[in-house]
N, C-alpha and C positions, 0 to 999 in steps of 0.2 A: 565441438558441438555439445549442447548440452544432454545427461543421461536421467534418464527415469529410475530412481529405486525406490519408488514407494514397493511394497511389499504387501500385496493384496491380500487382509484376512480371512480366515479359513471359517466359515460357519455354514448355517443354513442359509438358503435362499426362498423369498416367497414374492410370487408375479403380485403386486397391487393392481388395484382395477383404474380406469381413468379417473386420472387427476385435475382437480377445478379449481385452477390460482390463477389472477394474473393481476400485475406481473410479477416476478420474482425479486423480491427487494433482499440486497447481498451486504452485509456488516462489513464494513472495511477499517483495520486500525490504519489511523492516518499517525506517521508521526517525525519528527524535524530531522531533515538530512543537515549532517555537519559541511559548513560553508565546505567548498574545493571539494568535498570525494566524491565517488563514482560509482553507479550504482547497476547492478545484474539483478531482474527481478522476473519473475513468470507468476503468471495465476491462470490457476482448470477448475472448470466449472462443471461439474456433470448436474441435469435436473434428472426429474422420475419423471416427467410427462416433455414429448416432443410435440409443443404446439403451442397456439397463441403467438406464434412469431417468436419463441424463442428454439433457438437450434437446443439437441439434444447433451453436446457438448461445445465448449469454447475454450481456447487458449488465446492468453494475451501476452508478449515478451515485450518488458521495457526498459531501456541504457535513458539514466540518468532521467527519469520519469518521460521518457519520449515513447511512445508506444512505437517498436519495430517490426512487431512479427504479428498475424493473427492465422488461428485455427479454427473453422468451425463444421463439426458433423456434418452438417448442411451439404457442403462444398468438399468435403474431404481431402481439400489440398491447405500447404501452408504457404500463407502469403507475405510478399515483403509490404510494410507501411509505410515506410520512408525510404525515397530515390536511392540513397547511400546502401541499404539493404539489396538492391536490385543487382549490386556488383559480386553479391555472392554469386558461383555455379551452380547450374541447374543440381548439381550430386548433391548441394547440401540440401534446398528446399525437396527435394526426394527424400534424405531423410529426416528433416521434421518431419517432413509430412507420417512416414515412417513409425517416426516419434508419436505423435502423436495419437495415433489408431494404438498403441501397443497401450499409451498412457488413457484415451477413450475408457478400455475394455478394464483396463484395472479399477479406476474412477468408479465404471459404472457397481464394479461388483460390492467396492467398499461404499456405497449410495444402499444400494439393498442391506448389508448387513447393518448398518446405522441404520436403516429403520427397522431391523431386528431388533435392536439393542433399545430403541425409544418404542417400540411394540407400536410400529405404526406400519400398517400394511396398504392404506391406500393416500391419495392427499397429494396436494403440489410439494415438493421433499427438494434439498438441493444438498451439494456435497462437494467443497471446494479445497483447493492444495495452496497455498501461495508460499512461496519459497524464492531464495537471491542471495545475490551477494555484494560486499556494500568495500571497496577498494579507497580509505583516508587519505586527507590530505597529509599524515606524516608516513604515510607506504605502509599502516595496519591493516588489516583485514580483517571481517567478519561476515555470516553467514547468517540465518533464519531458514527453521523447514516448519510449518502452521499449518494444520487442519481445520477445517472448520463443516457443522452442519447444519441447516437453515442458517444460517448469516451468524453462527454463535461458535467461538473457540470451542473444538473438541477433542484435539490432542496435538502436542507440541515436541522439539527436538531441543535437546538442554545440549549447548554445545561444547558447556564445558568439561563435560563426563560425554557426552553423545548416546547417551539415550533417551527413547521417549518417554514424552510423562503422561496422563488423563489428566485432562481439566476438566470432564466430567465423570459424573461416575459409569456411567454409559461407555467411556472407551477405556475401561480399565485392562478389559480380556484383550484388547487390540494392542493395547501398551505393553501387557505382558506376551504376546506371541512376537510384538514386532521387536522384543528386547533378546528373545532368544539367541544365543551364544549361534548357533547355527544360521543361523538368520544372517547375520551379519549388515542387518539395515542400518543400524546405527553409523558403523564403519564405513559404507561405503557414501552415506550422505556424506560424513567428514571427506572423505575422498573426493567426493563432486563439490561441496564448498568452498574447499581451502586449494582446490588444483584447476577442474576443468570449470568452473565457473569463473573465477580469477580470468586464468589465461583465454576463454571467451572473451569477457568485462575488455578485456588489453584491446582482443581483436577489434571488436564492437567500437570502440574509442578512437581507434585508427580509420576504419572504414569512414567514420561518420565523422574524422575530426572538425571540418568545415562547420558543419554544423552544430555541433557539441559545443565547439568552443565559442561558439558565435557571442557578443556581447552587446548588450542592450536594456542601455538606463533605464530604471524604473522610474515611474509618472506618480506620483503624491498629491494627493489632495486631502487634507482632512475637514469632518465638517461636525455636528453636534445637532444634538437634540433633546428637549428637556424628558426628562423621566419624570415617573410619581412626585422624588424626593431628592432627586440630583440631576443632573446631567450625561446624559450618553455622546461621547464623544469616539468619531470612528474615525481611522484613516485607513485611507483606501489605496493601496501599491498596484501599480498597472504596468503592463507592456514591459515587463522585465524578460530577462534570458541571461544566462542559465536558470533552471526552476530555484536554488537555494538563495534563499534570502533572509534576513535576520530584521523584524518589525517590532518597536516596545513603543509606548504611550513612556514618557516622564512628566515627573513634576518635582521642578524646581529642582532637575537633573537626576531627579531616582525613581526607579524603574518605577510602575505600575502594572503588578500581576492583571493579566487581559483576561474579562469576563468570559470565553470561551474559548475552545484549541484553535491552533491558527490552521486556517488548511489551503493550500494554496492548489488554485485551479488554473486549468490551462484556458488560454484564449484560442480561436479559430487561427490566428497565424499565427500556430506556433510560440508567443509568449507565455506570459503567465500572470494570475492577479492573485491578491489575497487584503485583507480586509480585519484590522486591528478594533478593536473595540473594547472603550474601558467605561467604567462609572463613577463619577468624581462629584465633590459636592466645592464650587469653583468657589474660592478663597479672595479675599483683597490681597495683592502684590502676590498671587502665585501664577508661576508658567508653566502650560500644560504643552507641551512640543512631540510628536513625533519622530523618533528616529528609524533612518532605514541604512539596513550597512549589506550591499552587495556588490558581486563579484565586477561590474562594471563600474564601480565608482572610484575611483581616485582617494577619498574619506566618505566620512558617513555625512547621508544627509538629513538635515534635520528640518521640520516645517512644527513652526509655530501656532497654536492656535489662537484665534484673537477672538478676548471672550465679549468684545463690543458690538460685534456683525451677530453673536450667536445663531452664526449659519456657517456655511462652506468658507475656506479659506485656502488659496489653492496655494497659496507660497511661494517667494520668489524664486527658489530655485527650479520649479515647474513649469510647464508651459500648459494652456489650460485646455483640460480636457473635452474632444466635443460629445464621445460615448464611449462606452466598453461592450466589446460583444461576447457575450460570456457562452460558450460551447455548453450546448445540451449533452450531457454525456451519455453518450453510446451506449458504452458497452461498461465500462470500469475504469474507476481513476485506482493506481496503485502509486503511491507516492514511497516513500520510503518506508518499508512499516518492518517492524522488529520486536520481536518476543523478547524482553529483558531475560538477559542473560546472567546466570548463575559467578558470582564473584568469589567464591568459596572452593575448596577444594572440594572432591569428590567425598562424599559421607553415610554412612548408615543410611541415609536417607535416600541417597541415589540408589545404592541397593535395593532398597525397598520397590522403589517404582523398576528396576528391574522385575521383580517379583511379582509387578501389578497390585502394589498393595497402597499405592501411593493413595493420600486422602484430602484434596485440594482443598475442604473445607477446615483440614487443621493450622494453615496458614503458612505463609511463607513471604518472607519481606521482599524478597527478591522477584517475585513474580505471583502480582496481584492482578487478576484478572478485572476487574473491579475497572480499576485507573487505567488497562486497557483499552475497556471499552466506552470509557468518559468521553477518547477518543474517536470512537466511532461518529462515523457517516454512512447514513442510508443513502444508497444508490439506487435507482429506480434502472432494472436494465432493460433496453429496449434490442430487440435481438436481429440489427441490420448491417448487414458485411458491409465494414468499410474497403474503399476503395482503394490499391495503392494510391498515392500523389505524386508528384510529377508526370 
C-alpha cells in the first residue's frame, strides 16, 4: 500500500474569507511514456473553498494511465474504478481511505501556508502533490515527487541527491525545513519510490493483467488543410490499447518535428486517441506519410498522404472510421509526467538548496521549467464522483 510523507510545513496560519472561482483549471505536464514500461502514478488536490460542485479534496490513483482508485472529501471513502480493483479486501480500501484523511489534513495545511507565502488570504487558491512511479521495459526504475500551486510548479524532489528544490521563490523556507537532516523527508520518498511503489506497480499489474495487457490496433486516418502559407496536415490515431504509442509526420522518410506536444487522451471504452499535426509547404515528387509504431502491431504502420484529394485519406491499412467519442474529462488526465531528473553527481549546488538558497532564476540545463510547462494542458475539472464500472 502506498505511504504519505509529505511533511507538512510549519508556519503561520490565516482562515481566508469565501472564495469566488469556478471552475478550478489545474496545469498538468503531459509527457511520453517509453513504449513497454509501467507506470504508478497518484495526484491530491486540496482547494481553499468547498463549493460550486467541487469537493474540498480529491485523490486520483492510476496503473499504466488507467485510473483505479478515487478519493473525494465528499464521500470520505476510497473507491475501486476498475472491476480488477474490486478484488482487493475490504482492509486495504479501509486503509486508503485511511490514507487518505491523514493526506486530506496535511494538503489542507500546506494550501494555507502557500498562501502565506504568495500574501494571499482570501480567492479561489488550489494546492496539488503528483507523484509515481514509472517500472521500463529493460527492468530500470524511476520515480517523481511535484508540487504544485494554482496549476503552477512550486517545489520538486531531485532524485538523484533526494532533495527538494523551489521552483519558486515562494517555497524556498519549505525547501529548506523539508531538507532538514532530522526531517528525513527526502529519505523516506526514496524509500516509497524505489521500494513500496515498485512492489505496488508489480501488485497492480498482476490484479489487472487481463486488462493491462489487453491489445488493440490503432485506426489512422490522416487528412489536411490549407494554412496562410502551407499546408496543415493531421493524422489522427484512434482506438488504440495499451495508452503508449509512438506517432511522427515524415517526408521523404525524415521525421518532421510536430507543431505541438503529442498528448494522448482516453476514449469512453477504455482506448485511446491522439492527433499528429505538422506544417509543410507540399513540394513536386515529395511524400508526406504518417507513421504509427504500437505495442499491437506486428511493424510499424505507415499511411500516405495523397496530396491530389487535399482532403482526408484513410489508408489502406485502415478501416474507415465512422466517429470518435472523445471523454469529457472528469476529473484529471495524468498520463506519464516527470520532473527531468538531475544527470550529474551531487554538487555545491545540491547543498545549496539543502540550505534553501537555491535560485531557479540562475539556471539550470537539467531542469527548465520553461519546456515543462510547453507541455502543459489546461484541464477544466468538473467535480463528479465517478462511478465504479462493471
Amino acid at each position: 500500500m502506498r505511504s504519505i510523507v509529505l511533511v507538512a510545513d510549519v508556519g503561520n496560519r490565516s482562515s481566508g474569507t469565501q472564495m469566488k472561482m469556478l471552475p478550478v483549471v489545474i496545469l498538468i505536464v503531459m509527457t511520453h511514456v517509453t513504449l513497454s514500461s509501467h507506470s504508478l502514478q497518484y495526484y491530491h488536490m486540496m482547494v481553499s473553498d468547498h463549493g460550486h460542485g467541487l469537493p474540498e479534496y480529491i485523490s486520483v490513483g492510476y496503473v499504466d494511465g488507467i485510473q483505479i482508485t478515487h478519493y473525494s472529501s465528499d464521500t470520505g471513502q476510497a473507491r475501486p474504478v476498475t472491476p480488477w480493483m474490486k478484488r482487493l479486501d475490504p482492509e486495504y480500501w479501509q486503509d486508503e481511505t485511511e490514507n487518505n484523511k491523514r493526506a486530506k489534513s496535511t494538503s489542507e495545511t500546506n494550501l494555507k501556508i502557500a498562501m502565506i507565502r504568495f500574501n494571499q488570504v482570501e480567492g479561489f487558491h488550489s494546492f496539488q502533490e503528483m507523484y509515481g512511479c514509472e517500472r521500463r521495459y529493460d527492468g530500470s526504475t524511476r520515480g517523481y515527487w511535484l508540487y504544485g500551486y494554482d496549476g503552477k510548479d512550486f517545489l520538486a524532489l531531485d532524485t538523484k541527491c533526494w532533495v527538494y528544490y523551489p521552483i519558486t521563490d515562494q517555497a524556498q523556507v519549505s525547501a529548506q525545513r523539508w531538507n532538514e537532516p532530522e526531517q528525513r523527508t527526502g529519505a523516506r520518498a526514496k524509500d516509497y519510490l524505489e521500494t513500496d511503489c515498485i512492489d505496488w506497480l508489480r501488485k497492480y499489474l498482476e490484479y489487472g493483467k487481463e486488462e493491462l495487457e489487453r491489445r488493440v490496433r490503432p485506426e489512422v486516418k490522416v487528412s489536411s488543410r490549407p494554412s496562410s502559407s502551407a499546408m496543415k496536415l493531421h493524422c489522427q490515431v484512434y482506438g488504440f490499447h495499451p495508452r503508449d504509442v509512438d506517432v511522427n509526420w515524415k517526408r521523404n522518410g525524415m521525421d518532421i518535428p510536430p507543431d505541438e506536444a503529442k498528448q494522448v487522451l482516453p476514449n469512453s471504452d477504455g482506448t485511446y486517441q491522439l492527433r499528429v499535426s505538422v506544417e509543410v509547404t507540399p513540394e513536386k515528387g515529395a511524400s508526406y506519410s504518417c507513421h504509427v509504431n504500437h505495442s499491437s502491431l506486428d511493424e510499424p504502420l505507415s499511411v500516405t498522404w495523397d496530396s491530389q484529394r487535399h482532403g482526408v485519406n484513410e489508408g489502406r491499412s485502415t478501416r474507415r472510421i465512422i466517429g470518435c467519442v472523445i471523454v469529457a474529462v472528469v476529473l484529471v488526465i495524468v498520463g506519464c509526467i516527470a520532473v527531468k531528473f538531475f544527470k550529474v553527481p551531487c554538487t555545491d549546488e545540491h547543498l545549496q538548496i539543502k540550505l534553501g538558497h537555491f535560485n531557479p532564476a540562475s539556471g539550470n540545463d537539467e531542469f527548465n521549467v520553461s519546456d515543462q510547462l510547453n507541455r502543459v494542458k489546461e484541464i477544466i475539472v468538473q467535480a463528479n464522483d465517478p462511478e465504479p464500472q462493471g
